[in-house]
C-alpha positions in Angstrom: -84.7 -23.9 50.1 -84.5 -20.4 49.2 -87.7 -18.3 47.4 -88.1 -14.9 46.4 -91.4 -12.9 46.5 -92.5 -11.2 43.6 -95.4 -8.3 44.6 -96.2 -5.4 42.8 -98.5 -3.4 45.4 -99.6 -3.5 49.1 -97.9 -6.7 50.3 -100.3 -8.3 52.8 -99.8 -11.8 51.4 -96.5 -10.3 51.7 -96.8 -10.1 55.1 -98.2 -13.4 56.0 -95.4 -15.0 54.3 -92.8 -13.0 56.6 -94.7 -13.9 59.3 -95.1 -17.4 58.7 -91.4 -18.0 58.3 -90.3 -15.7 61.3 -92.6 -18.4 62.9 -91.6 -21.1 61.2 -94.4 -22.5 59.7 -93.2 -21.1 56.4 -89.8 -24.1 55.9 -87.6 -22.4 53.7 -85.8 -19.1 53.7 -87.3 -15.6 52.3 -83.9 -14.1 50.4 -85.6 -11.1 48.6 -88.4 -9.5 47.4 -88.4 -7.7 44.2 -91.0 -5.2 42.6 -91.6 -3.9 39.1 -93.2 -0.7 41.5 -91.0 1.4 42.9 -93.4 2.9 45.6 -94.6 -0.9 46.2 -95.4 -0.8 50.0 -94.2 -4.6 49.7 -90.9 -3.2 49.4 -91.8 -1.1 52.8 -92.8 -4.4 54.1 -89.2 -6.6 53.0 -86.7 -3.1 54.6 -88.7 -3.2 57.8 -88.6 -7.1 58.3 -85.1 -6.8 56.8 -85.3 -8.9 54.0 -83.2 -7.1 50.3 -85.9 -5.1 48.8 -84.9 -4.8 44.9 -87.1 -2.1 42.6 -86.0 -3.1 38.8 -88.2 -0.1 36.5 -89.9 -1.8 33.4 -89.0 1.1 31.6 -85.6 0.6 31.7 -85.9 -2.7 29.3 -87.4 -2.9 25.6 -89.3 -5.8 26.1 -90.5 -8.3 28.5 -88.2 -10.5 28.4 -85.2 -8.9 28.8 -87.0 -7.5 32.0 -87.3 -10.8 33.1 -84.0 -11.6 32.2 -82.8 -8.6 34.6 -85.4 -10.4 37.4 -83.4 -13.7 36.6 -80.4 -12.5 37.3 -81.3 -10.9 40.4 -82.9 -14.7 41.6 -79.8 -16.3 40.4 -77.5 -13.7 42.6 -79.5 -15.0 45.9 -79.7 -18.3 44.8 -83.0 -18.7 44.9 -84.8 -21.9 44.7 -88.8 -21.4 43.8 -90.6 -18.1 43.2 -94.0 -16.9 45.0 -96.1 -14.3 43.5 -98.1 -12.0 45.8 -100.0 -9.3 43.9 -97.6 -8.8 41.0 -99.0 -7.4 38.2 -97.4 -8.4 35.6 -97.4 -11.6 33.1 -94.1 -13.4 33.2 -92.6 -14.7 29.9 -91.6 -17.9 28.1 -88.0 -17.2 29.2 -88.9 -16.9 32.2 -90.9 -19.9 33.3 -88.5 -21.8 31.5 -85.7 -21.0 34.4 -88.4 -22.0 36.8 -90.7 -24.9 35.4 -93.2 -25.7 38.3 -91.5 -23.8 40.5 -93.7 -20.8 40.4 -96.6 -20.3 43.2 -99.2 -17.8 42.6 -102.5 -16.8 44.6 -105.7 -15.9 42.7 -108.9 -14.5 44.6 -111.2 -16.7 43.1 -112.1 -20.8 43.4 -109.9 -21.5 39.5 -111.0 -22.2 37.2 -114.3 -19.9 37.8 -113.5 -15.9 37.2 -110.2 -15.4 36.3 -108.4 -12.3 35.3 -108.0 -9.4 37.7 -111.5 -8.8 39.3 -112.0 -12.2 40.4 -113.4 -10.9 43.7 -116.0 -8.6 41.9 -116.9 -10.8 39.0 -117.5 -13.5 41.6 -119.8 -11.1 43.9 -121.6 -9.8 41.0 -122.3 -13.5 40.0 -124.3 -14.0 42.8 -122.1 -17.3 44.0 -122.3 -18.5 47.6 -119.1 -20.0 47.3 -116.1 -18.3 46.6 -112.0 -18.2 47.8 -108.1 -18.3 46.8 -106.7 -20.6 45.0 -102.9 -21.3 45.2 -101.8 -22.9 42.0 -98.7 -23.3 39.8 -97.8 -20.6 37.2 -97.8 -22.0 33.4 -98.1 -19.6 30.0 -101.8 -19.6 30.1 -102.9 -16.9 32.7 -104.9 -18.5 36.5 -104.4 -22.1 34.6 -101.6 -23.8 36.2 -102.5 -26.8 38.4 -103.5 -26.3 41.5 -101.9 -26.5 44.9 -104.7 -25.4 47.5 -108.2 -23.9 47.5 -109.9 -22.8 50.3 -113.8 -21.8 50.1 -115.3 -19.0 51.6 -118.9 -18.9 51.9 -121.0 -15.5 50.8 -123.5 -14.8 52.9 -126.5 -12.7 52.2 -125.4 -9.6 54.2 -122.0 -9.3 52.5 -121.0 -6.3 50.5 -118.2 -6.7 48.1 -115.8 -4.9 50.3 -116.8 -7.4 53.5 -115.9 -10.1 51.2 -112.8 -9.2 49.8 -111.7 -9.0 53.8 -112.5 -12.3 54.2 -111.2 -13.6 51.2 -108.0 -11.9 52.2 -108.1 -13.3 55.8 -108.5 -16.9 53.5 -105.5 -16.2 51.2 -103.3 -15.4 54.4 -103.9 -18.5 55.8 -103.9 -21.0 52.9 -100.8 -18.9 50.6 -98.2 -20.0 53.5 -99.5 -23.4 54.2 -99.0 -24.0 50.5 -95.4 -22.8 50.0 -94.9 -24.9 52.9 -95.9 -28.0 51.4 -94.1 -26.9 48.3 -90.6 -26.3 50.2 -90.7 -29.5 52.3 -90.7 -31.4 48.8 -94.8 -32.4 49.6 -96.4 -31.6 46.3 -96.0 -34.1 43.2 -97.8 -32.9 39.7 -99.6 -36.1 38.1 -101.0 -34.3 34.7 -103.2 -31.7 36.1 -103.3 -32.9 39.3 -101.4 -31.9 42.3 -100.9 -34.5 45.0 -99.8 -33.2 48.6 -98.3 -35.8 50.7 
């Protein structure tokens, strides 16, 4: 199968993907990774490991969705399969999760459904939880409420500072993001309602 990354900033989930199919624990083909950024350092990340790199500027469009529509065309061109966002910031429209029904992987920094939005990390910290971690889930209209894939828990511990954690909640994401488009590419993940099943 072939999957594009969508990232909007630094790209180390990014990376992990790379690396994980240079090593072949990732089985399915990276064709491209596009950003709504244009000093993205994901895109840094795709030229160096030689993967197309592909800025498209927001500003250039009226409206979301004929954005997306510009992104859909660009996913069609390298035939791609299933789309995984990594850091990209921005919310995908009706069009285009209609190319793509449950075919859409994204990673959120926080055990779903608790804190969602964009400071999962903080709000979760702040909360004074002992158990945090990513969750890799499907992408639906509703934002951090698809069903999800993986979850992998990451303990707080007493001497943590918010920046300690976000490292190791990172370190988490690295591990469990790949695994799950894995599982997703070899045709291992079967939605029942809101359930996933892996096997």
């Amino acid at each position: 199968m072939n999957f594009a990354v969508l990232a909007s900033g630094h790209g180390g989930n990014l990376q992990a993907i790379i690396k994980a199919v240079r090593n072949e624990k990732i089985q399915a083909d990276l064709k491209v990774v596009i950003s709504d950024k244009k000093d993205a350092y994901a895109l840094k990340r795709a030229h160096r490991a030689k993967i197309p790199a592909v800025y498209i500027n927001p500003k250039d469009f009226s409206n979301r969705e004929s954005f997306d529509r510009e992104i859909v065309a660009q996913l069609r061109k390298f035939k791609i399969d299933f789309v995984v966002l990594a850091g990209y910031m921005r919310l995908l429209s009706g069009f285009f999760l209609r190319q793509y029904p449950d075919k859409i992987l994204n990673i959120h920094p926080s055990l779903l459904p608790a804190f969602k939005g964009l400071h999962g990390i903080k709000d979760a910290f702040e909360y004074g939880v002992r158990l945090t971690g990513p969750t890799v889930h499907f992408v639906i209209d509703e934002v951090d409420s698809g069903m999800i894939i993986l979850q992998e828990a990451v303990r707080v511990q007493s001497q943590d500072t918010l920046e300690t954690l976000e490292k190791k909640i990172h370190q988490a994401e690295h591990r469990v993001y790949p695994k799950a488009i894995d599982l997703f590419a070899r045709g291992k993940l079967k939605i029942v309602g809101r359930k996933v099943i892996v096997g």
